[in-house]
Structure formats: structure tokens, C-alpha cells
C-alpha positions in Angstrom: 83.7 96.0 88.9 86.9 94.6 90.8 86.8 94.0 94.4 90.1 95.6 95.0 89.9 99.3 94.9 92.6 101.8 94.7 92.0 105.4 96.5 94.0 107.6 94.5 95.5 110.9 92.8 96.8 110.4 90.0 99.7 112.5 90.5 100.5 111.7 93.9 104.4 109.5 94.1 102.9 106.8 96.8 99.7 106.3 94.6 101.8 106.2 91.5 103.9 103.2 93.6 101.3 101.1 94.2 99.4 101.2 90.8 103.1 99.6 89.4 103.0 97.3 92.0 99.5 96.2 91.4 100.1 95.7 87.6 103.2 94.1 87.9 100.8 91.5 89.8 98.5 91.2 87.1 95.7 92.6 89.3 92.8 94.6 88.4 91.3 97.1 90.4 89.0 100.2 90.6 90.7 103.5 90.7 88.6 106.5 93.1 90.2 109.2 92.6 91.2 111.3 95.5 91.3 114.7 94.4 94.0 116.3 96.7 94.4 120.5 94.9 90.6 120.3 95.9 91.1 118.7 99.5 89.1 116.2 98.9 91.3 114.0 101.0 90.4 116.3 104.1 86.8 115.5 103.7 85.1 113.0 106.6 84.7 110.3 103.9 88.2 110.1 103.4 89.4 110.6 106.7 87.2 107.2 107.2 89.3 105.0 104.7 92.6 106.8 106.2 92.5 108.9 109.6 95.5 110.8 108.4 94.1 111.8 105.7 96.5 110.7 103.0 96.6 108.4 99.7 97.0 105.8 98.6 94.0 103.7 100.2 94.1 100.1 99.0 90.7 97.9 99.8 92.2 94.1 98.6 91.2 90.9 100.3 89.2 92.0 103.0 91.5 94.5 104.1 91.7 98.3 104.4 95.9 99.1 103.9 97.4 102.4 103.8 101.1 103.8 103.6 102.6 102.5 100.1 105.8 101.0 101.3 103.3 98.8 103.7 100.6 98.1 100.5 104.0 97.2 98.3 105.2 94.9 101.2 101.5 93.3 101.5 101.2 92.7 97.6 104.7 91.6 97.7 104.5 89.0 100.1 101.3 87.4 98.8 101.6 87.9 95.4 105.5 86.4 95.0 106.3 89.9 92.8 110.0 89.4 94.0 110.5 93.1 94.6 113.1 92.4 97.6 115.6 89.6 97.9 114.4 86.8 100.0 118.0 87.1 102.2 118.1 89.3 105.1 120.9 90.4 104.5 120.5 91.5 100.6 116.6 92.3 101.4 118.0 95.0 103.9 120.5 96.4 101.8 118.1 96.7 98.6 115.3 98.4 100.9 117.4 100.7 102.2 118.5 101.9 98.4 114.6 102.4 97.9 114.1 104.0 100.9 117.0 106.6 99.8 114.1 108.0 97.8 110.8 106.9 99.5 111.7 107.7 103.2 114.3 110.8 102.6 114.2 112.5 99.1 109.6 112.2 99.1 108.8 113.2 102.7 110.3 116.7 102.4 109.2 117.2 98.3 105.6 116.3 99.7 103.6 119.2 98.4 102.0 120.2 101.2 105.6 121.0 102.7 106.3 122.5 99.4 103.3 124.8 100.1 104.1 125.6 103.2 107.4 126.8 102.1 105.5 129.2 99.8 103.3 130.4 102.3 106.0 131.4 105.3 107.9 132.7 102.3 105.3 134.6 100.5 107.3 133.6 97.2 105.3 131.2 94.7 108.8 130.4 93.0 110.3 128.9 96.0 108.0 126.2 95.5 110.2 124.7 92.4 113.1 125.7 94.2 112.7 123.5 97.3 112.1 120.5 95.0 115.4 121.0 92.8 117.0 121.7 95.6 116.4 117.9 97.8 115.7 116.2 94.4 118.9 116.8 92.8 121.4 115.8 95.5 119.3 113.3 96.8 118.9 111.6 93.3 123.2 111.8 93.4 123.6 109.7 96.0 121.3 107.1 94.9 123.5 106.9 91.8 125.9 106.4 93.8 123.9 103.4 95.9 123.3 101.7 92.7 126.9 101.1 92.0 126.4 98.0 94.1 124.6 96.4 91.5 125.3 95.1 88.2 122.3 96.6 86.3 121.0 93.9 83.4 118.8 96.3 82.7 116.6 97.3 86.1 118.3 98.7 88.9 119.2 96.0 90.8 119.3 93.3 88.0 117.2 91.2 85.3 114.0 92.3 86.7 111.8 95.3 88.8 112.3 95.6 92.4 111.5 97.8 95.1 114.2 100.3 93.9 112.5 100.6 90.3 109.2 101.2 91.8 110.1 103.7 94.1 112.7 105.8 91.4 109.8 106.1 88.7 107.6 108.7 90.4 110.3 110.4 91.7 111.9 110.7 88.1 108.4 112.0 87.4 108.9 114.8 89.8 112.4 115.2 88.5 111.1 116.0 85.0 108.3 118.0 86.5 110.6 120.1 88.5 113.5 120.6 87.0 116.1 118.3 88.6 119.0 117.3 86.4 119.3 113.6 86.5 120.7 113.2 82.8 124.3 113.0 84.1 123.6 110.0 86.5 124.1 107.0 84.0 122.9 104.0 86.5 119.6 106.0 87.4 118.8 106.6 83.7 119.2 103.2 82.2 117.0 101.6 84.6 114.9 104.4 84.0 115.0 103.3 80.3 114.3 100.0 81.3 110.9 101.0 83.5 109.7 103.0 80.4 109.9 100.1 78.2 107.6 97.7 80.9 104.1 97.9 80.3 103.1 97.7 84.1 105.1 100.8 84.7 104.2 102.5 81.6 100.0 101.6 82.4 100.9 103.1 85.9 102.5 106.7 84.3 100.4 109.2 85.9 99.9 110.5 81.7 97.5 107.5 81.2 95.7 109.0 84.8 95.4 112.5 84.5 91.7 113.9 84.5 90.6 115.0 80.6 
């Protein structure tokens, strides 16, 4: 068994994050699956690894790190993966065309806001309508944000970054939703180009999902 272990649902877009990061350093680790539809991440075990009650949970090197833009900073930084510039200037400008996704389009398409919507609502269809409805123009203007960047084929260049490991598992929830993102050409070649890597392919929440 590997002593770095991953606290996880397979489905979940900051879990899905850090199992590409983690491949595209070559590390192995033990996935525990965190079943969130059954609340297991509400139980007092979990709360123990994460006090708010949220995955991913990454044990690595002694430490106990949560939040998945932190865990991809940590793995980053000691594991040379190159996801950001080394520039400030560059490094801030690429971060804030991941965070277009990770820190405004996935907060509000969380699904226990998505869920709540349905429940002050009453409606079980307002849950897919919620997600088109801050996927879609969300997804638009990162298009736009990547037209700063001469794609060859990722995102941002000749190799993954931050951006590409933040835009998979929202693409996921794109496709799982209903989104339209086949009109925004820069978005879907580096989507193209993710597909074809094995880390991010090994990381696809397919090769997860309980049998």
C-alpha cells in the first residue's frame, strides 16, 4: 500500500483535480472513497481528516492537506510539475484563467447548492437548469481568456498547466449537464489534447466510478 492516500469521490471536480495532478507526478497513492449521495463525508471520521467536511483529503509526506487548489500548489511546488509559470507576473495571469473555473464557474455548480436550489424550489428539474445556466457563460468567457495564449496543443502551450487541470472536470460536468461547449474552439482543442494524456485519461472519473 502507498503512503500517500487520496480521500475521495470519484465524481467530485476538486477530487478529480488532484488525482491528474498526482499522476502527472508519477505518484502512486491509495484512493478511500468518500461517498458524498450517502453523506458519508458528514460522518465524525471524516470531519476528523477535514473539519468542513469536504473532499479531496490528501495524506502525502507527513501532512494532512485539504482544498485542491492548495494540494495542486503543494504537489506543484515539490514535485517541479510546472503547472504555473515561474514569473509573477505570467504565474498570476495563468492562475487567474484557472481560477475562472475553479473559484467562479465550481463554487455555485457545487451540488449541494444545486440541491438546495431544488429544495426552496420544489422542482427536481431546476437542478440541470442551474448548472447550464453558470456553466455555459462561464465556460464563454474562459474561451475568451484563452485567446492570450498560443495553444500547441494544451491550453496555455506545449504542455498541462493549472488551466488544463482545472477545465477537465468541469468539461466533465459540461457533458453531464448539458452545457454547449462545442462552439468554443480554444476550450475544445485543449480538451482534445487532455483526452489524449494518460494522466488525465487514468484520472477520468469513468476509470473511478463504483461497479
Amino acid at each position: 500500500m502507498s503512503d500517500v492516500t487520496l480521500f475521495d469521490f470519484w465524481r467530485s471536480s476538486a477530487s478529480y483535480r488532484c488525482r491528474i495532478a498526482l499522476n502527472l507526478a508519477g505518484i502512486e497513492y491509495t484512493s478511500v472513497p468518500v461517498d458524498l449521495p450517502t453523506k458519508q463525508h458528514k460522518t465524525r471520521e471524516h470531519f476528523a481528516r477535514n473539519p468542513q467536511g469536504f473532499v479531496p483529503v490528501l495524506d502525502i509526506d507527513g501532512l494532512r492537506l485539504t482544498q485542491s487548489l492548495a494540494i495542486l500548489e503543494y504537489l506543484d511546488t515539490t514535485r517541479d510539475l510546472g503547472l504555473l509559470p515561474k514569473d509573477p507576473a505570467a504565474r498570476a495571469r495563468m492562475q487567474a484563467v484557472a481560477h475562472s473555473i475553479a473559484v467562479d464557474i465550481h463554487p455555485v455548480c457545487n451540488l449541494q447548492v444545486a440541491a438546495y436550489a431544488v429544495e426552496i424550489t420544489g422542482r427536481e428539474e431546476v437542478r440541470a437548469e442551474w448548472m447550464r445556466r453558470f456553466i455555459r457563460p462561464g465556460m464563454q468567457a474562459f474561451e475568451e481568456l484563452l485567446g492570450a495564449y498560443e495553444q500547441t496543443p494544451f491550453a496555455c502551450g506545449n504542455a498541462p498547466t493549472l488551466v488544463d487541470v482545472c477545465l477537465m472536470p468541469q468539461v466533465y460536468n459540461a457533458r453531464r449537464w448539458g452545457a454547449e461547449l462545442s462552439d468554443l474552439p480554444r476550450t475544445m482543442a485543449a480538451v482534445a489534447a487532455c483526452e489524449a494524456h494518460p494522466a488525465f485519461a487514468a484520472a477520468h472519473p469513468d476509470e473511478w466510478q463504483p461497479a
